[in-house]
C-alpha positions in Angstrom: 55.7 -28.9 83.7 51.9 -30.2 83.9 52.7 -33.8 83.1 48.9 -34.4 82.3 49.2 -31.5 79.2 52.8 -33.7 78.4 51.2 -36.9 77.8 48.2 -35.6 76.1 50.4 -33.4 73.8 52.8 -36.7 73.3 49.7 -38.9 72.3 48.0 -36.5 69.6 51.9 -36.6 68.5 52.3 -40.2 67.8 48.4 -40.1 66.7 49.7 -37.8 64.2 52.5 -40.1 63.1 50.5 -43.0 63.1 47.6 -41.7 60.8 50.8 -40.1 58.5 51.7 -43.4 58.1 48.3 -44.4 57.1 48.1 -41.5 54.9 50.7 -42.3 53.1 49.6 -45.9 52.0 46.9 -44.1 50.6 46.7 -44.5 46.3 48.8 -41.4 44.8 47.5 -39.2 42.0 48.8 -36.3 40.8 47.7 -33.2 42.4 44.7 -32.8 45.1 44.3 -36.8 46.0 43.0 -39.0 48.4 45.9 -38.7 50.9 46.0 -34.8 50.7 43.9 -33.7 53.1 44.9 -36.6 55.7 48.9 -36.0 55.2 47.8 -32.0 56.1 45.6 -33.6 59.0 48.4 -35.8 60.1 51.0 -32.6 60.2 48.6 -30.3 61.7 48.0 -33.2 64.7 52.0 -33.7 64.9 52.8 -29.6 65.0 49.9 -29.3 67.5 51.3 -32.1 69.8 54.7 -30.6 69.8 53.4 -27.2 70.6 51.0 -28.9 73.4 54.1 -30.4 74.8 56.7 -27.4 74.5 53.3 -25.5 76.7 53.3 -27.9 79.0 56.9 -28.0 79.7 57.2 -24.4 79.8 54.3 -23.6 82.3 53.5 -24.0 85.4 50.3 -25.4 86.8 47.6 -22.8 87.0 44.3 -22.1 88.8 42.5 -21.1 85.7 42.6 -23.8 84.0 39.3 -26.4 84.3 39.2 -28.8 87.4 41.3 -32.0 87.1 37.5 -34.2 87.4 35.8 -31.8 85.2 38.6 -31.9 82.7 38.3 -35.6 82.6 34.7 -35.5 81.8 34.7 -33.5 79.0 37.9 -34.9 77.7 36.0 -38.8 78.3 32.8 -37.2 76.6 35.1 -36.0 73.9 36.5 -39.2 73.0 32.8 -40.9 73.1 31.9 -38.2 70.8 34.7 -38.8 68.7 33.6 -43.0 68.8 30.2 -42.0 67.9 31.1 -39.6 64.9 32.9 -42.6 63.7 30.3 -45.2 64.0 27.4 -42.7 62.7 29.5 -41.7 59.4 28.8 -44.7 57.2 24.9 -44.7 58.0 24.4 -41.2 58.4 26.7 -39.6 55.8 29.5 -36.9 56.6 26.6 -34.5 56.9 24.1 -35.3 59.0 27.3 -37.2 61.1 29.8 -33.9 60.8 26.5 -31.4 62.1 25.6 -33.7 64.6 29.5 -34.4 66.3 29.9 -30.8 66.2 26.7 -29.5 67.8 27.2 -32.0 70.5 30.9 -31.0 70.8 30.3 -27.6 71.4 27.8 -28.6 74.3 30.0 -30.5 76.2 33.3 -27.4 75.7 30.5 -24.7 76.9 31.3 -24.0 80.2 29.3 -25.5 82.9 28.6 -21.8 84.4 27.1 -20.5 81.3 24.0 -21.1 79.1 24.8 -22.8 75.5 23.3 -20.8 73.2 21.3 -23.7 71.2 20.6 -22.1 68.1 23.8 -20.8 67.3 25.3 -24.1 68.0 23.0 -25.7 65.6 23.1 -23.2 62.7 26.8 -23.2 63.2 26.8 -27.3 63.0 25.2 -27.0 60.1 26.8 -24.5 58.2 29.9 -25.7 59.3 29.3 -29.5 58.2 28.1 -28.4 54.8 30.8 -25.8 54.0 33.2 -29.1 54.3 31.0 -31.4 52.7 30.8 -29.2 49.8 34.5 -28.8 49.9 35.4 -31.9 49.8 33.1 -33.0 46.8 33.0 -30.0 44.8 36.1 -28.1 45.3 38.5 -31.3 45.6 36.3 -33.7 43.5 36.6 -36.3 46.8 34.1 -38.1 47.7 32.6 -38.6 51.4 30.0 -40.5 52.5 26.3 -38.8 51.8 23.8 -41.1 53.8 20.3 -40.6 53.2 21.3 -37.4 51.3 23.1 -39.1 48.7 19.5 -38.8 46.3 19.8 -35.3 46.4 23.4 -34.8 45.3 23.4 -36.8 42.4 
């Protein structure tokens, strides 16, 4: 058992629980609602967790897996990613935040060893962010943040 992979697998667990809870205070309508997507968030986080733990507890420690400093980097860069996204969605909009998170996310997971390739990160970011956005305000009539794009939805 890798304890590091236990408590990481426990926390995205009770993260799970705790933003269920959250979820659930949410305002109910009937059908597609506001709490929808965060209750399948919050089960998807909980089931993920529990598989993370039942890994870890099943595995032994292996030499393939990244190096305990350089898995503390990207994890820390993660989690100021994650920080930023946050802070960055009310000014920026889910858009412009969403590409943004996600082209710099898949920086810091490329390998050290390779060379990112740029322009398919970006394209992807973009694609990506929009395909949600859209989503999200078209397909489930909820609405996210739009930034300094909200002129040209309207």
């Amino acid at each position: 058992m890798r304890l590091k992979d236990m408590i990481v697998g426990a926390a995205m667990t009770g993260a799970g629980i705790a933003y269920l809870r959250m979820a659930g205070n949410l305002p109910e309508r009937e059908g597609v609602d506001a709490a929808t997507v965060p209750g399948m968030l919050a089960w998807m986080m909980i089931a993920l967790g529990l598989i993370e733990m039942v890994g870890a507890w099943r595995r032994e420690s292996s030499s393939a897996t990244r190096t305990g400093r350089e898995g503390v980097v990207t994890v820390g860069l993660t989690l100021l990613l994650i920080a930023g996204f946050i802070a960055a969605l009310r000014p920026l909009g889910f858009p412009l935040a969403t590409a943004l998170y996600l082209f710099l996310q898949f920086l810091v997971l490329t390998p050290r060893e390779t060379r990112p390739p740029v322009p398919l990160y970006a394209g992807l970011a973009v694609a990506s962010a929009a395909v949600i956005f859209m989503t999200f305000r078209f397909g489930f009539d909820l609405l996210l943040p739009a930034g300094p794009l909200v002129a040209w939805l309207n």
